[in-house]
Structures are given as structure tokens and as C-alpha cells.
C-alpha positions in Angstrom: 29.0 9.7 6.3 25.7 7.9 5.2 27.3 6.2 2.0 29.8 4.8 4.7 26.9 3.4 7.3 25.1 2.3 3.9 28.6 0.6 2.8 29.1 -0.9 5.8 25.4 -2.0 6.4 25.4 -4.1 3.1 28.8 -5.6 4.4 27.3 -7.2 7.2 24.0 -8.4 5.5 26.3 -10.1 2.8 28.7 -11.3 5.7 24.9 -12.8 7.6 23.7 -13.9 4.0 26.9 -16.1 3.3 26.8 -17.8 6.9 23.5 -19.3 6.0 24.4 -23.3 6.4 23.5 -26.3 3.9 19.4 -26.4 4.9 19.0 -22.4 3.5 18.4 -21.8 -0.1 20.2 -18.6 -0.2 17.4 -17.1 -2.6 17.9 -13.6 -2.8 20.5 -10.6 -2.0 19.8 -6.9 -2.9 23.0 -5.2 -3.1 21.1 -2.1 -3.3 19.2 -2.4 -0.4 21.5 -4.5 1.3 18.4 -6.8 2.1 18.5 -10.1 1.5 16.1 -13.4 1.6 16.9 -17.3 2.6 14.2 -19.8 2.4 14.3 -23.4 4.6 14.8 -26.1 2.0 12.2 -28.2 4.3 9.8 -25.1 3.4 10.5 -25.4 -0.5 10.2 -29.2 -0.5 7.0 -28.9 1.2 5.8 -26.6 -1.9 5.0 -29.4 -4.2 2.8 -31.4 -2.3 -0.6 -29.2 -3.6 -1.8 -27.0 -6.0 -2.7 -24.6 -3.7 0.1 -25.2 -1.1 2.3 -24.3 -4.2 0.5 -21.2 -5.0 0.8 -20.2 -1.2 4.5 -20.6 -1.3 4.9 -19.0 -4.9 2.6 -15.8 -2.8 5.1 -16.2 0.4 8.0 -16.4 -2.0 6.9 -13.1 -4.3 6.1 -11.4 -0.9 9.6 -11.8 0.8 11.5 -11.1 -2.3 9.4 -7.3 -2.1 10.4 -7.1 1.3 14.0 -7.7 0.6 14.2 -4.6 -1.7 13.0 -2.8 0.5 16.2 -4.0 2.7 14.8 -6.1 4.9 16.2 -9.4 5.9 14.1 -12.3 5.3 14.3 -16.1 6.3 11.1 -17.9 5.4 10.3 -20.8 7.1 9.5 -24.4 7.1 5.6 -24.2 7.4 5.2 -26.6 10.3 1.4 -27.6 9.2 0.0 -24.1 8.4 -0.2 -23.4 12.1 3.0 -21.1 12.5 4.2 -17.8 11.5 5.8 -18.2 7.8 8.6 -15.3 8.2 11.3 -13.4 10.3 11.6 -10.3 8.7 14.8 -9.0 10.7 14.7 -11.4 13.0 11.3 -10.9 14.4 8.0 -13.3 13.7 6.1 -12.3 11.1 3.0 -13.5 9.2 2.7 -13.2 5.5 -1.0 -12.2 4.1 -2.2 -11.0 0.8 -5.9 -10.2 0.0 -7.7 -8.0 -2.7 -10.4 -6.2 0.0 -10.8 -5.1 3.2 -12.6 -8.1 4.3 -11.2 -10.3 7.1 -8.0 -8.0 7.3 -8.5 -7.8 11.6 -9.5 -11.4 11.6 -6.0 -12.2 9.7 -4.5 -9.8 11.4 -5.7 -11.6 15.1 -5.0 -14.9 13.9 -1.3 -14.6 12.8 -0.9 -12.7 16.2 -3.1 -15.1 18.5 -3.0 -18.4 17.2 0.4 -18.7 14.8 2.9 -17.1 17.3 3.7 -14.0 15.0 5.1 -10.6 16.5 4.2 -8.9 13.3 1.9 -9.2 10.2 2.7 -8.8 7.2 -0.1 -7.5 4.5 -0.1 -6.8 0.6 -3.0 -5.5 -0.5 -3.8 -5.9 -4.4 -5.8 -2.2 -4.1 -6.0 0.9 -2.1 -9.0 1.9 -0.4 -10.5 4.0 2.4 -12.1 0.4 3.9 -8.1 -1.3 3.7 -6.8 2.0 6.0 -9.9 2.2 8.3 -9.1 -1.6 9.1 -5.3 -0.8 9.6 -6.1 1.6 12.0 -8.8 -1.1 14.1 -5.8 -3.1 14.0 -3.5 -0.7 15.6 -5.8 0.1 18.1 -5.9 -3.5 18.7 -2.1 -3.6 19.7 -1.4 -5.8 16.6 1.4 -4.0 14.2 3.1 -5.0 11.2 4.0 -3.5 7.7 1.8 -3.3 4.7 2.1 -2.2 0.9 0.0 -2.2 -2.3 0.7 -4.4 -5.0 0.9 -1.2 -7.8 3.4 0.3 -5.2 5.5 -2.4 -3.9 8.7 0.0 -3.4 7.2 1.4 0.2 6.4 -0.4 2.7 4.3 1.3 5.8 4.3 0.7 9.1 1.0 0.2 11.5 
């Protein structure tokens, strides 16, 4: 009964990744997940226009492509100045950030909420540490969620 839901689960995503129209890249499908990951071409031709508005994307792009074998469904968007949400991860708002310490995670975490539109954040942390889950938990009990993982264990991905 579960292979069957699983079976027919990846049918649809490949059935939502194919309808995708000529402004999608259609970057990414996990058939083992059934996840899958579509990126604005107005987002990728804005990717060239700086160093380190490249090395954001190349972040955003590594970022969805973990989410997507973890089964989610991605579409990353055209960046609209910086001042937006970069993601819907299964069709809800999300925010993309990646940081190496607990520093500034609730200010991220407010910002993407407050002042780019986003439903959801979105956090990869390079390390583990006691600091990185006490400031998941301030942002919980701030009414922000989202996801998170670790960059040594990119196969789970938490909720908060």
C-alpha cells in the first residue's frame, strides 16, 4: 500500500515537473524522492551580473537541489532586487539562508519573515552546535517556522 501512494506520488510530481512552461529551467527531478526543482530563467540570467550575486545563486541553487532529495518541490525564483523571498518549497514562501554560526540566525530569521514576504525560512547550517538549537528554539517561540539541516548531514531536514 505505501509503494503504491509512493508510486503514485512521484507520478504527479513528474506530471507538475513536465507542465513547467518555456520561462522554467526544469533543473532537477529526484525520481527517488519524487522531489523535484525548477528555477525562473529571469532568476538564472540575473546570476551573472556579480561575483557575489553569482555565489548567492550557486548557494540558492546547491540549497534547493538538497531540498529536492529530500522530496520537496522547489521553484526558485526571479530575485526581484534582493528584497523578496527566493523559494516556494511546496508551494509555500520560503527564504533561503546559509551561515557557519549562530550569529544573526533570529535577525535572518525576522527579516525573511518581516520584510521579504516569506511564510517559511529556510536555514543550512555549516556546523552543529548548542548556540544554532538554542536560537531555533527563540525562533519558534517567535512564531517564525521553517526547516533546517547541517551541511555534514544534508539527507534530514528538521522542522522548527
Amino acid at each position: 500500500m505505501i509503494t503504491l501512494k509512493i508510486h503514485f506520488r512521484i507520478k504527479a510530481s513528474i506530471a507538475k515537473f513536465d507542465s513547467y512552461g518555456s520561462e522554467w529551467e526544469k533543473t532537477l527531478f529526484d525520481e527517488d524522492s519524487g522531489g523535484y526543482f525548477v528555477t525562473e530563467k529571469a532568476r538564472i540570467a540575473q546570476s551573472p551580473k556579480s561575483q557575489n550575486e553569482f555565489k548567492k545563486f550557486d548557494k540558492e541553487q546547491d540549497m534547493c537541489k538538497t531540498l529536492t532529495r529530500n522530496g520537496f518541490s522547489i521553484e526558485h525564483l526571479d530575485d526581484k532586487n534582493g528584497k523578496s523571498y527566493d523559494i516556494h518549497l511546496d508551494g509555500i514562501k520560503a527564504d533561503l539562508k546559509k551561515t557557519s554560526s549562530h550569529n544573526n540566525i533570529v535577525k535572518y530569521g525576522k527579516e525573511a519573515i518581516r520584510v521579504q514576504g516569506a511564510e517559511i525560512v529556510v536555514f543550512e547550517f555549516e556546523k552543529e552546535t548548542e548556540r544554532i538549537h538554542a536560537e531555533i528554539l527563540q525562533l519558534k517561540l517567535k512564531g517564525i517556522h521553517g526547516k533546517y539541516y547541517f551541511s555534514k548531514k544534508k539527507d534530514i531536514v528538521y522542522l522548527f
